[in-house]
C-alpha positions as CSV (number, residue, x, y, z in Angstrom):
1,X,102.1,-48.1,10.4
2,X,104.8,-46.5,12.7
3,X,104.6,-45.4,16.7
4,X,103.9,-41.7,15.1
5,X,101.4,-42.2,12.8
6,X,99.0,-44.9,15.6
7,X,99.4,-41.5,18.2
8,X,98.1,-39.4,15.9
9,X,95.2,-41.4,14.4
10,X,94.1,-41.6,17.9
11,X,95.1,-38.2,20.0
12,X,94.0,-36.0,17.3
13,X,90.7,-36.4,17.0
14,X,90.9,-35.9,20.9
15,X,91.9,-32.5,20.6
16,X,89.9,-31.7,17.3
17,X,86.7,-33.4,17.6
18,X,84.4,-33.5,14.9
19,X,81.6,-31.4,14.6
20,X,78.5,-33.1,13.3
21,X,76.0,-30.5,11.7
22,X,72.1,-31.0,12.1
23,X,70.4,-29.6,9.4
24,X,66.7,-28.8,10.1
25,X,64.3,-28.2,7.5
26,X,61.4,-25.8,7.7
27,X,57.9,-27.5,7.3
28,X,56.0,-25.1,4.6
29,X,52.5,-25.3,5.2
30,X,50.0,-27.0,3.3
31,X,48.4,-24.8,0.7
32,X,44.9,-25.7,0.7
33,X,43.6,-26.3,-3.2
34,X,40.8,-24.6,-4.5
35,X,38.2,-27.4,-5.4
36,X,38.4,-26.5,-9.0
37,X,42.2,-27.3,-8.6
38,X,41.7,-30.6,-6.5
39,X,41.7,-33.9,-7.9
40,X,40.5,-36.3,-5.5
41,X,37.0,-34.5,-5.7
42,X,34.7,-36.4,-8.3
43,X,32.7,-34.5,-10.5
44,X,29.3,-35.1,-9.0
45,X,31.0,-33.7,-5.2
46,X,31.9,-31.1,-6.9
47,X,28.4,-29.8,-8.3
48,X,26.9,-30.7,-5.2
49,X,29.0,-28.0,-3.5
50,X,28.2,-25.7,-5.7
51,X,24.5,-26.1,-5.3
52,X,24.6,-26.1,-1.5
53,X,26.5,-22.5,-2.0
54,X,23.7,-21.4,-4.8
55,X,21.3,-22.5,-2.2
56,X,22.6,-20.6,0.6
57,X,22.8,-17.4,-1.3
58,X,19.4,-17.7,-2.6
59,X,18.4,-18.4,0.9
60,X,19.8,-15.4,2.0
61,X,18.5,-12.9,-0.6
62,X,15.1,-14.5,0.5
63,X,15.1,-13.5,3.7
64,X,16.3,-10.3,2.8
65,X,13.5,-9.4,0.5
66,X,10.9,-10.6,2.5
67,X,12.5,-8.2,5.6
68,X,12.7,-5.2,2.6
69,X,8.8,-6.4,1.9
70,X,7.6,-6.2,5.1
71,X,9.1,-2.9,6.5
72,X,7.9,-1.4,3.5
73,X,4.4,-1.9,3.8
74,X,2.2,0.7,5.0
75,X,0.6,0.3,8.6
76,X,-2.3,-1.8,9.5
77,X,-5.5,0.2,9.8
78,X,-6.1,0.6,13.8
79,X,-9.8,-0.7,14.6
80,X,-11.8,-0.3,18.1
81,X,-15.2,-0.6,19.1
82,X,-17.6,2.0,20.4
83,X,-21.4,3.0,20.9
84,X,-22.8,5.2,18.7
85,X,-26.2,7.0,18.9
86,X,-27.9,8.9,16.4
87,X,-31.2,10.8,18.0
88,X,-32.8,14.1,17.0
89,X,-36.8,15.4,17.7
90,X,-38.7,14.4,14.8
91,X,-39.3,18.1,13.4
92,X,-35.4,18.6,14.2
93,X,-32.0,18.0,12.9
94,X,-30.2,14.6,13.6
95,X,-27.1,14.4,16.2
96,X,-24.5,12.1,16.0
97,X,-22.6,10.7,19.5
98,X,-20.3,8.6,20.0
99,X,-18.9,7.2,24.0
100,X,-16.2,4.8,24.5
101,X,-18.4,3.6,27.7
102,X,-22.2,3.6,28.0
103,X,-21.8,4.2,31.4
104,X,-19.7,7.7,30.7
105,X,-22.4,10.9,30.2
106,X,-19.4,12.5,28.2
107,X,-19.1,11.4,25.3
108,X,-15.6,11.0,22.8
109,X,-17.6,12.9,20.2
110,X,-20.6,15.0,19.7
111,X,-21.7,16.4,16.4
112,X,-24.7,18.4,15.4
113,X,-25.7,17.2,11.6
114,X,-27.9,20.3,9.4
115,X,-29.8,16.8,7.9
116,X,-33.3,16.5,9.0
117,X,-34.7,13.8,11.1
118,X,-37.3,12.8,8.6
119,X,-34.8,13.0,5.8
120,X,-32.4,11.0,7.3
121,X,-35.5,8.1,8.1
122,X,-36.0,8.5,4.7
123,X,-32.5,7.5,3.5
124,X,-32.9,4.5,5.8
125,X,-35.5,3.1,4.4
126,X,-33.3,2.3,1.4
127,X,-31.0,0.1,3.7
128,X,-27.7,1.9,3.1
129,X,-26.5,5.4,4.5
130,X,-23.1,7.3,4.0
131,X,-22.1,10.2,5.6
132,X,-19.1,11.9,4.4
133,X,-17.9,14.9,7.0
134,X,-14.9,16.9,5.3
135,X,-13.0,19.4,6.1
136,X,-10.3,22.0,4.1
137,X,-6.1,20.8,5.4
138,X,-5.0,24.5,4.5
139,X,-7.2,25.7,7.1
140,X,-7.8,23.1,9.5
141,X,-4.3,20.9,9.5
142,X,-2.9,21.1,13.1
143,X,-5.9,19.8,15.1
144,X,-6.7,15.9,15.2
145,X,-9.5,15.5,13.3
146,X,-12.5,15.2,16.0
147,X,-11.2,18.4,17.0
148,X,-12.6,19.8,13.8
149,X,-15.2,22.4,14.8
150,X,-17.1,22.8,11.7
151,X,-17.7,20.4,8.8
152,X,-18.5,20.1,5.0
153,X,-21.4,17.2,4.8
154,X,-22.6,14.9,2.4
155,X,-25.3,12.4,2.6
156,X,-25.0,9.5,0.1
157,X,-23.0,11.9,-2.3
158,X,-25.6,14.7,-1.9
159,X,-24.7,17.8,-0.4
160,X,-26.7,18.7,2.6
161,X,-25.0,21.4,4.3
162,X,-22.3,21.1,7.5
163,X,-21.8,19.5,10.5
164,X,-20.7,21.4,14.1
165,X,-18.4,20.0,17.2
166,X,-20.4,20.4,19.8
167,X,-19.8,19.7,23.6
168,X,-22.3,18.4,26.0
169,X,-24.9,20.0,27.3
170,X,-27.0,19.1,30.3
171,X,-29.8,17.9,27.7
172,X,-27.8,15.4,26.2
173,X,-25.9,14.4,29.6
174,X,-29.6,13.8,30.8
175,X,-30.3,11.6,27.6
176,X,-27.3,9.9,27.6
177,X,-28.1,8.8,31.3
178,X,-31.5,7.8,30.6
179,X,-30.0,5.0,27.7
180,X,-27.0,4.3,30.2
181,X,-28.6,0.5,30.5
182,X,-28.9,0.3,27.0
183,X,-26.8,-0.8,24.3
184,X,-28.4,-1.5,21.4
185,X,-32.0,-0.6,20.6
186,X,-34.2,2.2,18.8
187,X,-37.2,4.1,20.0
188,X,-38.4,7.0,21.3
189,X,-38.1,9.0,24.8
190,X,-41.5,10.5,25.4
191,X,-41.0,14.2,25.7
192,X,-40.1,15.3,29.3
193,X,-38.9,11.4,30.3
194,X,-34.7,12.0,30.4
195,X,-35.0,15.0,28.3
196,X,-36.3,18.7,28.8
197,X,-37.9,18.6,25.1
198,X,-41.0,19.3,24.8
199,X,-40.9,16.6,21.8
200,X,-40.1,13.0,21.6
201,X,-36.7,12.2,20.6
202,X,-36.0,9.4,18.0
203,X,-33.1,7.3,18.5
204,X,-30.9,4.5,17.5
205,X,-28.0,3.3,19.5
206,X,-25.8,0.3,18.6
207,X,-21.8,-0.5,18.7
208,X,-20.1,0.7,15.7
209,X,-16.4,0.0,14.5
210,X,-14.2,2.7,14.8
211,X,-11.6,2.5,12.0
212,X,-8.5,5.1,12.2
213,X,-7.0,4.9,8.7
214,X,-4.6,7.7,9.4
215,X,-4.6,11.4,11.1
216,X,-6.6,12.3,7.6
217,X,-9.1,9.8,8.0
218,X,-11.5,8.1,10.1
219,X,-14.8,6.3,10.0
220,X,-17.5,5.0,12.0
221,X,-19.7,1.9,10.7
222,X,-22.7,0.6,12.4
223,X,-22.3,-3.0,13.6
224,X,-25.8,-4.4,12.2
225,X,-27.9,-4.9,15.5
226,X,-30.8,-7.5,15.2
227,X,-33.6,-4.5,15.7
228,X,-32.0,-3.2,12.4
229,X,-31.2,-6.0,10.3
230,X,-29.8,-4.8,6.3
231,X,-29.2,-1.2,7.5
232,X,-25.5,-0.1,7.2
233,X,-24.4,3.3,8.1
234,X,-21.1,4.8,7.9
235,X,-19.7,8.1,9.2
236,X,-16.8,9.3,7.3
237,X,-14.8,11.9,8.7
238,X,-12.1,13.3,5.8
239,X,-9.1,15.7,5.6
240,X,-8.3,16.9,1.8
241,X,-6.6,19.5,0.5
């Protein structure tokens, strides 16, 4: 090797220096098999996953039927209690009141019944009484229903004539004030003791369940009382049309 060629070997790459070229490679992410595609599942893994999945589902459209279920049933029935008296003079017609306190002379409702005293005894005597009370939509639709002034009324699927709205008078405050300490009994008031009759009133006053089944229908149903054992009464009070 001469002088020239040793100089160059060595001052060359001074002046022209080598590049060195990095190459870096993109990582591609992992694609993520499906687990039909993957092979280190077993085959018993693999059913067990799809039975946890059928099982969620199913869990799922459960809870959804039982949410449909339950918004689609129709409302409860709404169900208080309340005193009730029935009383009328013995040659008279029957009344029918009903008070939210005994204490209270004015009472949540007050009906005059056409049905005779005596008849209505009568239909006691057999242990079970229904009174039906009804009145036409078309003509009386607006008002709540023990608003109704005037009534179509049946006794035990007899006809017996109608039943009128009525509000207090200073008779039946009087009477009402005279039972004030009692709930649940039957008698008579003598005539002239908390009443300006000149005839004993019958009566019969007990707590009755008062069952709103919608704004077309209500009832009243006698709570059986030990001084009336095996009587049930019921007072319907019905919106058709």
């Amino acid at each position: 090797m001469t002088k020239v060629d040793a100089l160059r070997r060595f001052l060359l790459p001074c002046f022209f220096p080598t590049s060195n070229t990095t190459t870096v490679s993109a990582v591609a992410p992992k694609k993520r098999l499906s687990t039909s595609l993957r092979d280190d599942l077993s085959d018993q893994e693999l059913k067990d996953q799809d039975q946890d999945s059928n099982s969620t589902e199913s869990s799922t459209t459960t809870t959804a039927n039982l949410v449909a279920a339950t918004n689609s049933n129709p409302p409860r029935p709404s169900k208080t209690m309340v005193i009730g008296t029935i009383f009328g003079t013995r040659r008279g017609h029957v009344w029918f009141c009903i008070q939210h306190d005994r204490l209270s002379t004015k009472p949540l409702l007050l009906l005059e019944l056409a049905i005779p005293t005596q008849q209505l005894v009568k239909e006691m005597q057999c242990g079970l009484v229904r009174l039906a009370l009804e009145c036409d939509r078309s003509e009386l639709g607006s008002c709540s229903l023990r608003s109704v002034p005037v009534w179509t009324m049946h006794c035990n699927g007899k006809r017996v004539g109608f039943a009128w709205r009525r509000k207090a008078s200073d008779q039946n405050r009087l009477m009402l004030k005279t039972m004030q300490s009692m709930t649940i009994c039957a008698g008579v008031i003598p005539a002239g003791l908390g009443s300006s009759e000149t005839e004993e009133i019958m009566y019969m006053r007990a707590n009755y369940e008062h069952v709103v089944g919608s704004a077309d229908s209500e009832s009243f149903h006698l709570i059986n009382p030990d001084v009336c054992s095996g009587q049930e009464l019921s007072v319907f009070l019905m919106r058709s049309g």
